[in-house]
ChimeraX commands (.cxc) that place a marker at each C-alpha (Angstrom):
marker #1 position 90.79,86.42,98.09 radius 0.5
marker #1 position 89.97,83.26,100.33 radius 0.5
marker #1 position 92.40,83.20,102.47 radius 0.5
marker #1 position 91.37,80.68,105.00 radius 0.5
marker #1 position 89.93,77.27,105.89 radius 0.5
marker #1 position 87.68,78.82,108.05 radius 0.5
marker #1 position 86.24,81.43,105.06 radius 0.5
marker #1 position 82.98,80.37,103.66 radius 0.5
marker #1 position 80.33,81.75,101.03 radius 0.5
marker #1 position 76.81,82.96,101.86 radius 0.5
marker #1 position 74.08,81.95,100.37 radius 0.5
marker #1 position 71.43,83.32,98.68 radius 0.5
marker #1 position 69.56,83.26,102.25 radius 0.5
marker #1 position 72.30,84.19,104.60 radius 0.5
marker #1 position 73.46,80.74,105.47 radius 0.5
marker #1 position 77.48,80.19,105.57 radius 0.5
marker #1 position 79.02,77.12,103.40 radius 0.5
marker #1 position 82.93,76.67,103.73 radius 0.5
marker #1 position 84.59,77.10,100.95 radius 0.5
marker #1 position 86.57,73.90,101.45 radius 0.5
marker #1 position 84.84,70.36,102.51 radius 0.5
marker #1 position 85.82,66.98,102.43 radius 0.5
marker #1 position 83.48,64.58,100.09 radius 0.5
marker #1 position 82.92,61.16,100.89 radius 0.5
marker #1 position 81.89,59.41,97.72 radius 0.5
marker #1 position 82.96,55.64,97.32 radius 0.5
marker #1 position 84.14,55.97,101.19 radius 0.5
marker #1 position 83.55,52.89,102.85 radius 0.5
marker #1 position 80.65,53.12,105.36 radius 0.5
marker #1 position 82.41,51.86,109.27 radius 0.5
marker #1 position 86.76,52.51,109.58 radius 0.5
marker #1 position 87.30,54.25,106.65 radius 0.5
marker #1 position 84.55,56.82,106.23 radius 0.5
marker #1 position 84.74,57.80,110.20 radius 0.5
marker #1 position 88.64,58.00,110.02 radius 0.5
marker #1 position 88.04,59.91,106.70 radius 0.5
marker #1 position 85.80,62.08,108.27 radius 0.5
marker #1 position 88.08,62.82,111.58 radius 0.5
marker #1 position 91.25,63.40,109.55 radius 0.5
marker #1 position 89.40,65.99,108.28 radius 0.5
marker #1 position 88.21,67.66,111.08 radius 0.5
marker #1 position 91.19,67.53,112.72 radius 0.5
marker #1 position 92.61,69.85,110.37 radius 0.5
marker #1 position 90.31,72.61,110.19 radius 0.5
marker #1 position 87.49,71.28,108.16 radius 0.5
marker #1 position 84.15,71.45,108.88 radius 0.5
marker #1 position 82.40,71.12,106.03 radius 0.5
marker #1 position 81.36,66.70,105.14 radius 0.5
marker #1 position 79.53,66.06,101.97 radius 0.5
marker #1 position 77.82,63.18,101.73 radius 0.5
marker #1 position 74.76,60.95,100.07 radius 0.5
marker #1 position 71.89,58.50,100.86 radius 0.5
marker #1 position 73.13,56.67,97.94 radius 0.5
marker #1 position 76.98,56.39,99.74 radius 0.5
marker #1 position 76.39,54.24,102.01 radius 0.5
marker #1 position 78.20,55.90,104.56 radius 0.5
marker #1 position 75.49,58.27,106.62 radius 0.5
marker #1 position 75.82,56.55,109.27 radius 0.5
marker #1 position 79.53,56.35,109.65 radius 0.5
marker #1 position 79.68,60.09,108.60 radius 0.5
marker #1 position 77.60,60.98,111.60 radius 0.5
marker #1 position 79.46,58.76,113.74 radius 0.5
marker #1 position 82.47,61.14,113.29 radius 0.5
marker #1 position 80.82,63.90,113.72 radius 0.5
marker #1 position 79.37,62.94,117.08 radius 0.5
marker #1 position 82.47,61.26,118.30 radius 0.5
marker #1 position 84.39,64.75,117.21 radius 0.5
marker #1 position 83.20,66.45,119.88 radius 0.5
marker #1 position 82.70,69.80,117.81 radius 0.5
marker #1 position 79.20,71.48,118.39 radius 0.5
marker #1 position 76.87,71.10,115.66 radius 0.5
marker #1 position 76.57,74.96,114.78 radius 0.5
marker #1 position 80.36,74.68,113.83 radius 0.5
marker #1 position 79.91,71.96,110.97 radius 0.5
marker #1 position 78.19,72.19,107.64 radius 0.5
marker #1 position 76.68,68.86,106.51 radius 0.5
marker #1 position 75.28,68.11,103.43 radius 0.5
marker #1 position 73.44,64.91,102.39 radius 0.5
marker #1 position 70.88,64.22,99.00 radius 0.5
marker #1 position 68.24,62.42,97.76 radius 0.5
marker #1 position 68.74,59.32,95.65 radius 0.5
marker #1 position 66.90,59.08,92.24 radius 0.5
marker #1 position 65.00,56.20,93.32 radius 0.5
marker #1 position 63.43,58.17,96.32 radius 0.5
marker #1 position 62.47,61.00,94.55 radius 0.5
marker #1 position 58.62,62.56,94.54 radius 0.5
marker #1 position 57.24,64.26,97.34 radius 0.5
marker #1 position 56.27,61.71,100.35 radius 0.5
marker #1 position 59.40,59.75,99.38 radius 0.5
marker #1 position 61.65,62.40,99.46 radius 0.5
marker #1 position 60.01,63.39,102.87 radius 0.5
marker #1 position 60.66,59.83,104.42 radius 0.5
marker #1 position 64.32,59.57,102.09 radius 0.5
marker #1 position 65.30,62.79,104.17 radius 0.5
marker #1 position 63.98,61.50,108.01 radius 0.5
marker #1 position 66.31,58.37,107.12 radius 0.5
marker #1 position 69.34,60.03,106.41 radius 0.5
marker #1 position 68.69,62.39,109.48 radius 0.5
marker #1 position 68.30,59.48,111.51 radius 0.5
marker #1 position 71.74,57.76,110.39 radius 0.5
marker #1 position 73.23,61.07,111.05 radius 0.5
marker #1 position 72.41,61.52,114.29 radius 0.5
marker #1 position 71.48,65.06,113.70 radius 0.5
marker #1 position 68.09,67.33,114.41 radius 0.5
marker #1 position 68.92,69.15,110.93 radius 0.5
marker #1 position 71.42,69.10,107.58 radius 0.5
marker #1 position 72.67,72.28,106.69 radius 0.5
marker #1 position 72.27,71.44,103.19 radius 0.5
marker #1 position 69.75,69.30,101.39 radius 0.5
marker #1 position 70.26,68.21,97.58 radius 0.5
marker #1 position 68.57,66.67,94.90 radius 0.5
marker #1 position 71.09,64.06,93.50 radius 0.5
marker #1 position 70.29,64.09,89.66 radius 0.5
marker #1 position 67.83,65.97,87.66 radius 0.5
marker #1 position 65.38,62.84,87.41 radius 0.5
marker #1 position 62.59,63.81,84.68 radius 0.5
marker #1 position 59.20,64.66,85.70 radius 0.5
marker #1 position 59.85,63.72,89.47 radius 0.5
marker #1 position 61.98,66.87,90.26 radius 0.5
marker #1 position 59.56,69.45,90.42 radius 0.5
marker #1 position 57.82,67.03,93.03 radius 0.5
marker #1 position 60.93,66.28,94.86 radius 0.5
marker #1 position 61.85,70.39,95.01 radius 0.5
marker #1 position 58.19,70.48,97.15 radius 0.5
marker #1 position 59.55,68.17,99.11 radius 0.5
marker #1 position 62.72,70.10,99.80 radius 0.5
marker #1 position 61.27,73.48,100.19 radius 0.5
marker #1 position 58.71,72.13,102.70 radius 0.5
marker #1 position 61.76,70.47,104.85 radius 0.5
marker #1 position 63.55,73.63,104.05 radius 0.5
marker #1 position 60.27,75.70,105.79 radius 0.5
marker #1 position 59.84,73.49,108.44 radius 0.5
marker #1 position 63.62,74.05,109.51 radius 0.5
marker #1 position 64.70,70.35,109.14 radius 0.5
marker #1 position 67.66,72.17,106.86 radius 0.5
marker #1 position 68.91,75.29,106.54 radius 0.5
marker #1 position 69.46,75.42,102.55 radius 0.5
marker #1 position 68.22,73.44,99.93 radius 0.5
marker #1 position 69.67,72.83,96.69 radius 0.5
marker #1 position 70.38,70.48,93.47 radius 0.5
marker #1 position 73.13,68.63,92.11 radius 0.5
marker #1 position 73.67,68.05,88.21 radius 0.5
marker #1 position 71.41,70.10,86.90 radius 0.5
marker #1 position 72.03,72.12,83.69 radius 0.5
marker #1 position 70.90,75.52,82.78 radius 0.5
marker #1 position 67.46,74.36,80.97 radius 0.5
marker #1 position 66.95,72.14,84.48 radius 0.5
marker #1 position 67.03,75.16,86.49 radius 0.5
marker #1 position 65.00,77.31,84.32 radius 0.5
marker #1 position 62.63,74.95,84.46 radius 0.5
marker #1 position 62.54,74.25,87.66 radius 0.5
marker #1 position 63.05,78.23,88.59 radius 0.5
marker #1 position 59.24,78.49,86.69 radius 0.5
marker #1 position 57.57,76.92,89.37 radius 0.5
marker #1 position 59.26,76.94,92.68 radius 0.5
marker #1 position 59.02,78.89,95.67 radius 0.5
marker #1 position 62.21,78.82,96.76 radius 0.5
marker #1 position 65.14,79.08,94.56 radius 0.5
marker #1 position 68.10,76.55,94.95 radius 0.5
marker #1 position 70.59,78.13,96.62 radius 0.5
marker #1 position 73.17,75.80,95.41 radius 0.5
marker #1 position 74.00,73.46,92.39 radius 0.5
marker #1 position 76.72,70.43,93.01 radius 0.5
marker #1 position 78.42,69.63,89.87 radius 0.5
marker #1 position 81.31,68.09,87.87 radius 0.5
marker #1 position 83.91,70.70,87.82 radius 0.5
marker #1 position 87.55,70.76,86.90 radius 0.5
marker #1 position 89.66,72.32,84.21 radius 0.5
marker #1 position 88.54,69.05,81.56 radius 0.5
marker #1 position 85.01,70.57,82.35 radius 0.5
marker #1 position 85.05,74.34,82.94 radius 0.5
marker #1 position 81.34,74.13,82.41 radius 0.5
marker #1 position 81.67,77.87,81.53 radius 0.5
marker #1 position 77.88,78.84,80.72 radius 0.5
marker #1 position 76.59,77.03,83.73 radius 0.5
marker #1 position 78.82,78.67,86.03 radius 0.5
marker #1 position 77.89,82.10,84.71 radius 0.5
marker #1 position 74.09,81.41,84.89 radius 0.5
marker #1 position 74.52,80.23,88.79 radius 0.5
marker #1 position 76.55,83.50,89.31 radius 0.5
marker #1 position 73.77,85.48,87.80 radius 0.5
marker #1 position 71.15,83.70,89.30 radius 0.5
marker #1 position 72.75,83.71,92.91 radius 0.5
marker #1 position 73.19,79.97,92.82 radius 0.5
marker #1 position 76.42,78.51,94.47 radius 0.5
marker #1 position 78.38,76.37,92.06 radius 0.5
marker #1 position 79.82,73.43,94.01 radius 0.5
marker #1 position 82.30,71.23,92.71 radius 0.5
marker #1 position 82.34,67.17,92.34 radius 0.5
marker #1 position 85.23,65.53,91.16 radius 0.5
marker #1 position 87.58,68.73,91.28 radius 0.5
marker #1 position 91.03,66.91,90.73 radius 0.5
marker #1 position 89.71,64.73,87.78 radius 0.5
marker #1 position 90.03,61.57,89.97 radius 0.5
marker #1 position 93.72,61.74,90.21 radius 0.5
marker #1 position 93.76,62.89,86.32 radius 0.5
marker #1 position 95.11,66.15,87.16 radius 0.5
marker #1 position 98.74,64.37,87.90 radius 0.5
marker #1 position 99.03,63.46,84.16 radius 0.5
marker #1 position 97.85,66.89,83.10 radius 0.5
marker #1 position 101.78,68.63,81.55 radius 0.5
marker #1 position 100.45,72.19,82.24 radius 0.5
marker #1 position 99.05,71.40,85.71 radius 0.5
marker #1 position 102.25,69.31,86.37 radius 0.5
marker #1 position 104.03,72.86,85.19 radius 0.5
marker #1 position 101.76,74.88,87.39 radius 0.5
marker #1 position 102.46,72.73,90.26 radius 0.5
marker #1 position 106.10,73.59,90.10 radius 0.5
marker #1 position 106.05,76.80,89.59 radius 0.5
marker #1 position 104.08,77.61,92.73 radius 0.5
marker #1 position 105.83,74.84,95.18 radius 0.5
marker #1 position 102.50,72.91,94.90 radius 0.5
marker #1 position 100.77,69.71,94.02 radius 0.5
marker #1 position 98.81,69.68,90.90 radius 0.5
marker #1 position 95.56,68.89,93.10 radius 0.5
marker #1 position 96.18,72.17,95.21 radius 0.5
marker #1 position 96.80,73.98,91.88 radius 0.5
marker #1 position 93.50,73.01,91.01 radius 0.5
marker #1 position 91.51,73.65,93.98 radius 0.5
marker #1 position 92.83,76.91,94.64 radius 0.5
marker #1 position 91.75,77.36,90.61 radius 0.5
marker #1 position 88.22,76.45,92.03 radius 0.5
marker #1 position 88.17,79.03,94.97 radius 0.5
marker #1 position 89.01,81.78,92.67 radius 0.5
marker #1 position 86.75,80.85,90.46 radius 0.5
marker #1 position 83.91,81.18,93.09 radius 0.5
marker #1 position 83.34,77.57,93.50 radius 0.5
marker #1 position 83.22,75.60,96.79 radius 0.5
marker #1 position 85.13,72.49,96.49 radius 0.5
marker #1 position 84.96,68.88,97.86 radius 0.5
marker #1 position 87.94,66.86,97.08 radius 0.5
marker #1 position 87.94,63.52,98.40 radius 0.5
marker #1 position 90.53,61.61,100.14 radius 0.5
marker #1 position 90.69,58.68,102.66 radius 0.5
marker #1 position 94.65,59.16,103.70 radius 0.5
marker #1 position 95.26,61.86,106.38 radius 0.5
marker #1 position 98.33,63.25,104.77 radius 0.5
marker #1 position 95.88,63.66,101.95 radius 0.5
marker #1 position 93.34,65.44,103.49 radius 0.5
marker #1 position 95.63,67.41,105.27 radius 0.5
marker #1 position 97.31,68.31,101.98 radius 0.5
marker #1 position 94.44,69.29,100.08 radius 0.5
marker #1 position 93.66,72.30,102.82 radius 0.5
marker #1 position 96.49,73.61,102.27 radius 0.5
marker #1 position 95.30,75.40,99.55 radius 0.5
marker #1 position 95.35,79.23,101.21 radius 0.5
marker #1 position 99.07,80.59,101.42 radius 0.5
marker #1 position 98.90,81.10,97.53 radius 0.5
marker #1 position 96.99,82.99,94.94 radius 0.5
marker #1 position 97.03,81.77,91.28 radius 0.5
marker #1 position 98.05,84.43,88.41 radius 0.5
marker #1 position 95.48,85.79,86.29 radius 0.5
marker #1 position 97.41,83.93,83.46 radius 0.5
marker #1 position 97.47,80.85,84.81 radius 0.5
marker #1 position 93.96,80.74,85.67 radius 0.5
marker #1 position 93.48,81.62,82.02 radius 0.5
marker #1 position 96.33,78.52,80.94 radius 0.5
marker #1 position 93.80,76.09,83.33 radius 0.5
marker #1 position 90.71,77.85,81.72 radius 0.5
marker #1 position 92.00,76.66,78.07 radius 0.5
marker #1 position 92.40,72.96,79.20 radius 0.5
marker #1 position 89.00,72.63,78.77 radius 0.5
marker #1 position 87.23,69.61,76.20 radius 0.5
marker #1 position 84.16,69.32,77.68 radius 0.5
marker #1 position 85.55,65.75,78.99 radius 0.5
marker #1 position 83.22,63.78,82.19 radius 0.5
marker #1 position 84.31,61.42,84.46 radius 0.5
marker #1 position 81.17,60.59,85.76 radius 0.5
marker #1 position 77.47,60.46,84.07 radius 0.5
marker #1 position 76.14,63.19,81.99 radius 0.5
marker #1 position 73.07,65.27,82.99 radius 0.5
marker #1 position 71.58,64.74,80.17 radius 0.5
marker #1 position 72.08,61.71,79.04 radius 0.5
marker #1 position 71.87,59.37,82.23 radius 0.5
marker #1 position 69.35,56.18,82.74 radius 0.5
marker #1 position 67.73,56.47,85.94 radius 0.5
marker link #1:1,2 radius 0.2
marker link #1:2,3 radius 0.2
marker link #1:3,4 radius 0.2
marker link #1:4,5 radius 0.2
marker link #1:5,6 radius 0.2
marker link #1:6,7 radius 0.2
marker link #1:7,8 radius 0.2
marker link #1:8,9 radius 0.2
marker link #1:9,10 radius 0.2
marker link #1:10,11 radius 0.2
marker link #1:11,12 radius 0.2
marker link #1:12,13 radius 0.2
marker link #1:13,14 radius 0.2
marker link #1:14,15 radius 0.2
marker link #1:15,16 radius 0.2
marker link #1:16,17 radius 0.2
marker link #1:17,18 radius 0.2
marker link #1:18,19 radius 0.2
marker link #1:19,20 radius 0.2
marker link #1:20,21 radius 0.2
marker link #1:21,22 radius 0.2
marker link #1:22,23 radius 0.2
marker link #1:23,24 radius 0.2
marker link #1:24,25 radius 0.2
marker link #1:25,26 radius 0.2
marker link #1:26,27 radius 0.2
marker link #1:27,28 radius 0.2
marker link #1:28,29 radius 0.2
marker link #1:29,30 radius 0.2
marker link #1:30,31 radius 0.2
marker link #1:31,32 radius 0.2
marker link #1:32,33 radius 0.2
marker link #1:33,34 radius 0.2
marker link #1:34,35 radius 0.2
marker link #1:35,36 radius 0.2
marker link #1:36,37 radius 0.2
marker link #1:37,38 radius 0.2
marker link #1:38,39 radius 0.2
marker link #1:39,40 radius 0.2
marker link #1:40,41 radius 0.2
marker link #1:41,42 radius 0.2
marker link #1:42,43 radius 0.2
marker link #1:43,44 radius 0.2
marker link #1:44,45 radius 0.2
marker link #1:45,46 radius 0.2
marker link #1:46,47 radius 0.2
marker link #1:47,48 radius 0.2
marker link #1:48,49 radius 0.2
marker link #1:49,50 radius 0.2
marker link #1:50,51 radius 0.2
marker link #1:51,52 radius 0.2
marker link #1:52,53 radius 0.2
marker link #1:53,54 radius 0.2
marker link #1:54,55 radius 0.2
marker link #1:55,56 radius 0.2
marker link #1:56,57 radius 0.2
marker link #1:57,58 radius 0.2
marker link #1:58,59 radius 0.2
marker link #1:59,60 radius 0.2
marker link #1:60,61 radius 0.2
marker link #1:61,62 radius 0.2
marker link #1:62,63 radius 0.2
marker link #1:63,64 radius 0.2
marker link #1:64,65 radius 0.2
marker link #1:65,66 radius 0.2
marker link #1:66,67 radius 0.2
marker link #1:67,68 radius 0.2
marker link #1:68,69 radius 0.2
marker link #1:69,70 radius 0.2
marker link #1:70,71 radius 0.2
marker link #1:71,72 radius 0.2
marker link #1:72,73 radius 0.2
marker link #1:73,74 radius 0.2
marker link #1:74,75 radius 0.2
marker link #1:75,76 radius 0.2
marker link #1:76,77 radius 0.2
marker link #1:77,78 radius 0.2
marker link #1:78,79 radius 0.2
marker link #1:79,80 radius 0.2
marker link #1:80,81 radius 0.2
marker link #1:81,82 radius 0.2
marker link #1:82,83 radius 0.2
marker link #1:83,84 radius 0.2
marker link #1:84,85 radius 0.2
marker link #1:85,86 radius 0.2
marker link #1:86,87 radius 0.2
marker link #1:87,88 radius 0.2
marker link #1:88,89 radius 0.2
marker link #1:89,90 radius 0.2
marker link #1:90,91 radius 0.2
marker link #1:91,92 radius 0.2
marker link #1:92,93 radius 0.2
marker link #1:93,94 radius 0.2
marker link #1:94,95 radius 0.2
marker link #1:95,96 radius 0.2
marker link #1:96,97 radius 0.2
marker link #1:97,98 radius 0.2
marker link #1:98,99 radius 0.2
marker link #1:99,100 radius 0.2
marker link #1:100,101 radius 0.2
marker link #1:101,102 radius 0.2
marker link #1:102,103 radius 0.2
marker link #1:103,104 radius 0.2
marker link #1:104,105 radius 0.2
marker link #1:105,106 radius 0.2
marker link #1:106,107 radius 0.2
marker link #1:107,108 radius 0.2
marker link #1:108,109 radius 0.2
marker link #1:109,110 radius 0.2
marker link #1:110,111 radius 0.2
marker link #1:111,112 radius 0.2
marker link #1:112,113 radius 0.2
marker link #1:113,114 radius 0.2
marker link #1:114,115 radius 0.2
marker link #1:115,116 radius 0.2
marker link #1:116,117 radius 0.2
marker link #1:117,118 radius 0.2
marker link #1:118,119 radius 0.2
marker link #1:119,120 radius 0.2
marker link #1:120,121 radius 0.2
marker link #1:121,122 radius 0.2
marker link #1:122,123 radius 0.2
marker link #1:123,124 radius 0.2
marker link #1:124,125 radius 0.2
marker link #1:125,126 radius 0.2
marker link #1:126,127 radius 0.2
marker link #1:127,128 radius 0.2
marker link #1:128,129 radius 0.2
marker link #1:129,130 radius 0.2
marker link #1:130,131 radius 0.2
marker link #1:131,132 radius 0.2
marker link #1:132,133 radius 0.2
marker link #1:133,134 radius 0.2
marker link #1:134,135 radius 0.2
marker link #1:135,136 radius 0.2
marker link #1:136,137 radius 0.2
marker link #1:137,138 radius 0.2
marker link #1:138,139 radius 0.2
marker link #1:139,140 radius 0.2
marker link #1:140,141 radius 0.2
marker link #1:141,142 radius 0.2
marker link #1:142,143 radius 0.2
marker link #1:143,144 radius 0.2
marker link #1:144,145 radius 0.2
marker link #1:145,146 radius 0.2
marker link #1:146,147 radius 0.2
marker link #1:147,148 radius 0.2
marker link #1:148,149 radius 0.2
marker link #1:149,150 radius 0.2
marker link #1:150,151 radius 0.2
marker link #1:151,152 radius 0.2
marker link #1:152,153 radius 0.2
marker link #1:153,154 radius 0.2
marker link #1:154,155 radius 0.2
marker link #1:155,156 radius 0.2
marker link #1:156,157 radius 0.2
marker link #1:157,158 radius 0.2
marker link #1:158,159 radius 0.2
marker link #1:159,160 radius 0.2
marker link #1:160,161 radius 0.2
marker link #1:161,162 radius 0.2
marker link #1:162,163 radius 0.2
marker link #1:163,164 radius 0.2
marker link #1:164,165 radius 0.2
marker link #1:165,166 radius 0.2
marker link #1:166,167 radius 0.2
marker link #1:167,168 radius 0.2
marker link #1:168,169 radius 0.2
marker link #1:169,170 radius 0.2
marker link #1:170,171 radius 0.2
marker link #1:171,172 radius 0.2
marker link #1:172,173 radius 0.2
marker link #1:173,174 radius 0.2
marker link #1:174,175 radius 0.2
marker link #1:175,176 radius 0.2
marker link #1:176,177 radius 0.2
marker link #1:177,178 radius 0.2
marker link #1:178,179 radius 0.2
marker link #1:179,180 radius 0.2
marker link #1:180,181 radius 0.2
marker link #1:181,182 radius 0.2
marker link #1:182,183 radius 0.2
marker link #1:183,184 radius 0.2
marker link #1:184,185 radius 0.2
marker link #1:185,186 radius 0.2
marker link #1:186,187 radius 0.2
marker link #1:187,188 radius 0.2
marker link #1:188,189 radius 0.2
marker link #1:189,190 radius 0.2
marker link #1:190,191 radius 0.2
marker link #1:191,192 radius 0.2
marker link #1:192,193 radius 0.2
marker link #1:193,194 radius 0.2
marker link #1:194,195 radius 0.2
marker link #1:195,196 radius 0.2
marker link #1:196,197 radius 0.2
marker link #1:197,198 radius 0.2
marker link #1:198,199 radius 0.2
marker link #1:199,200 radius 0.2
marker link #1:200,201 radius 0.2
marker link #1:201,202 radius 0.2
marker link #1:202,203 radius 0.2
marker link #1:203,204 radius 0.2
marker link #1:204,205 radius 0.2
marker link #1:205,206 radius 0.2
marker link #1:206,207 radius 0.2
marker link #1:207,208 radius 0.2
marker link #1:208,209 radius 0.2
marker link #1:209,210 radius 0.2
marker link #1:210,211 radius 0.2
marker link #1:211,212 radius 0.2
marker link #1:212,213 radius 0.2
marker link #1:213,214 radius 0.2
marker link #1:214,215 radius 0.2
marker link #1:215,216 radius 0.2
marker link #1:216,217 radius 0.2
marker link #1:217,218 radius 0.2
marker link #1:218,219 radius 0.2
marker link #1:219,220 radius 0.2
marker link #1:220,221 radius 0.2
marker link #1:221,222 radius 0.2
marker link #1:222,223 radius 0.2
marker link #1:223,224 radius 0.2
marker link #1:224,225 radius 0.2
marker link #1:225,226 radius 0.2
marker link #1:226,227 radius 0.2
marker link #1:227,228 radius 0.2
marker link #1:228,229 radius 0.2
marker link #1:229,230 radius 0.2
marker link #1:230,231 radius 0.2
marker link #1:231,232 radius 0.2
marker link #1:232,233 radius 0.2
marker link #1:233,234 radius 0.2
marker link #1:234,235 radius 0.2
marker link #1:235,236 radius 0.2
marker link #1:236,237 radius 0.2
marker link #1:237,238 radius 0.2
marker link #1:238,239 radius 0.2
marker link #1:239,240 radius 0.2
marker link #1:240,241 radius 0.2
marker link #1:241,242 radius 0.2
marker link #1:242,243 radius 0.2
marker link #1:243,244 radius 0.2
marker link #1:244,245 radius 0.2
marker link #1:245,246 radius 0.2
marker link #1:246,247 radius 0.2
marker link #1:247,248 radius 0.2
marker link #1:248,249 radius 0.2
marker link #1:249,250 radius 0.2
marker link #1:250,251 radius 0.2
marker link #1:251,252 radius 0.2
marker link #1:252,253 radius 0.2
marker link #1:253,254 radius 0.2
marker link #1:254,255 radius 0.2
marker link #1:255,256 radius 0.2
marker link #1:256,257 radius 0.2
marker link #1:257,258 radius 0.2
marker link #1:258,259 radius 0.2
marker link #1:259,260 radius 0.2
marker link #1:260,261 radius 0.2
marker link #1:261,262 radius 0.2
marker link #1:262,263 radius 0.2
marker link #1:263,264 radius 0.2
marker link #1:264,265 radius 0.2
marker link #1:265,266 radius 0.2
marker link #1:266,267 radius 0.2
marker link #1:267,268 radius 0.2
marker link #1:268,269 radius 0.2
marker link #1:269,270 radius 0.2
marker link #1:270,271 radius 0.2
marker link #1:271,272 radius 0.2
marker link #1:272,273 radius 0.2
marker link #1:273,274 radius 0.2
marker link #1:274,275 radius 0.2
marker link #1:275,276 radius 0.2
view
C-alpha cells in the first residue's frame, strides 16, 4: 500500500518517481504557474510535470529555485513538442527547456505524442540525452501498445515510462497490463476527468462512503492501480486536498465498481487519430 506523499515507484533503471505530482497543463506561465507550483511544494510534493508546449518552463523553474529545496529532492519532468521532434531538434527542443528551467538535468524526459515516422528519430535523441546524463529517465507520453512495440524493435533503451489519459471513463485496461509486463510506468493525465468525476453518481457514492472527495476517490483508485498520478490544480486548498490521498485504502469492490465505469470515453485527443 502507498502510504505516503513521500513514497515513489522505481523505475525500470533504479530511478525514484513520486507517486503523487502536481501537473501544470493550461497553468498560466508568471503568478499562477509559480504560486501553483509553491502550493505544491509546500505540502509535501515534489514531483512538477510540465511541457515545452505549456508555456510555463520558465515559471515552473522559477518555483523551484525560489523554493529553496535542493534539486536531488524534486522530480521534474518536461517533453518534447510534436513540432520539435527528429533528432537535432529534439536535441536543441531539450537544451531550451533546460535553460528555462534553470536546471543542469530533468529527471524525466518525454516524448509528447506518438508523431509518425519522427519518433523513432526523436527516441535517439532521448536515449543519447539520457546517456549523456542530461536526464535521468526517458520516456513517452500517448503511446499505445502497437507504438511501443514498434518502437521497442529498434531502441536501445526501453521507455521507462508512458504518460497517458487515465481515469475510470478510460481504464485503458490492455495498455496498462502491457506497461506492467513490459516494466513501463503508467502515468496518468487527466486523472479526475477535468472536474467530470463530481457528476459521476457512483464516485459521488464512493466519496461518501469513505469521508472523501470524489477526486481523492479517484486518485487513490490510481495509486492502487500502480499508476503515478498528476492532478492539476491552481488553488492551494486544492492542491493541498488532492495529497491527501494516503490515510485510506479503497475496497477491492469498489475498485472493481470504478473499474466498470469504464466507456472508453477521452477528454483530450486520441493517439491514434490526432493531426499533428
Amino acid at each position: 500500500m502507498i502510504k505516503s506523499i513521500k513514497d515513489y515507484s522505481v523505475l525500470a533503471n533504479g530511478v525514484q518517481m513520486p507517486w503523487l505530482g502536481l501537473g501544470v497543463f493550461k497553468t498560466a506561465e508568471g503568478e499562477e504557474v509559480e504560486n501553483s507550483v509553491r502550493y505544491a511544494l509546500e505540502a509535501g510534493y515534489r514531483h512538477i510535470d510540465t511541457a515545452a508546449i505549456y508555456g510555463n518552463e520558465a515559471g515552473v523553474g522559477q518555483a523551484v529555485k525560489a523554493s529553496g529545496l535542493a534539486r536531488e529532492e524534486l522530480f521534474i519532468t518536461t517533453k518534447v513538442w510534436n513540432s520539435e521532434q527528429g533528432y537535432d531538434t529534439t536535441l536543441a527542443a531539450f537544451e531550451e527547456s533546460r535553460k528555462k528551467l534553470g536546471v543542469e538535468y530533468v529527471d524525466l524526459y518525454l516524448i509528447h505524442w506518438a508523431v509518425k515516422e519522427k519518433y523513432k528519430e526523436t527516441w535517439k535523441a532521448l536515449e543519447k540525452l539520457y546517456q549523456d546524463g542530461y536526464v535521468r529517465a526517458i520516456g513517452v507520453s500517448n503511446f499505445q501498445v502497437h507504438h511501443l512495440q514498434d518502437l521497442m524493435e529498434t531502441c536501445s533503451v526501453k521507455p521507462m515510462v508512458n504518460q497517458c489519459e487515465y481515469h475510470p471513463y478510460l481504464t485503458q485496461k490492455e495498455l496498462l497490463s502491457f506497461c506492467q509486463q513490459e516494466g513501463i510506468q503508467f502515468e496518468a493525465w487527466s486523472p479526475i476527468m477535468r472536474g467530470k468525476v463530481n457528476d459521476e453518481p457512483e464516485i459521488v457514492k464512493l466519496a461518501e462512503k469513505y469521508g472523501k472527495t470524489p477526486a481523492q476517490v479517484v486518485l487513490r483508485w490510481d495509486l492502487q492501480h500502480g499508476v503515478v498520478t498528476i492532478p492539476k490544480s491552481v488553488r492551494r486548498e486544492r492542491v493541498i486536498e488532492n495529497a491527501q490521498l494516503f490515510d485510506f485504502e479503497l475496497a477491492v469492490e469498489d475498485m472493481e465498481t470504478l473499474d466498470r465505469l469504464n466507456r472508453d470515453q477521452r477528454f483530450g485527443s486520441d493517439p491514434d487519430n490526432i493531426k499533428f
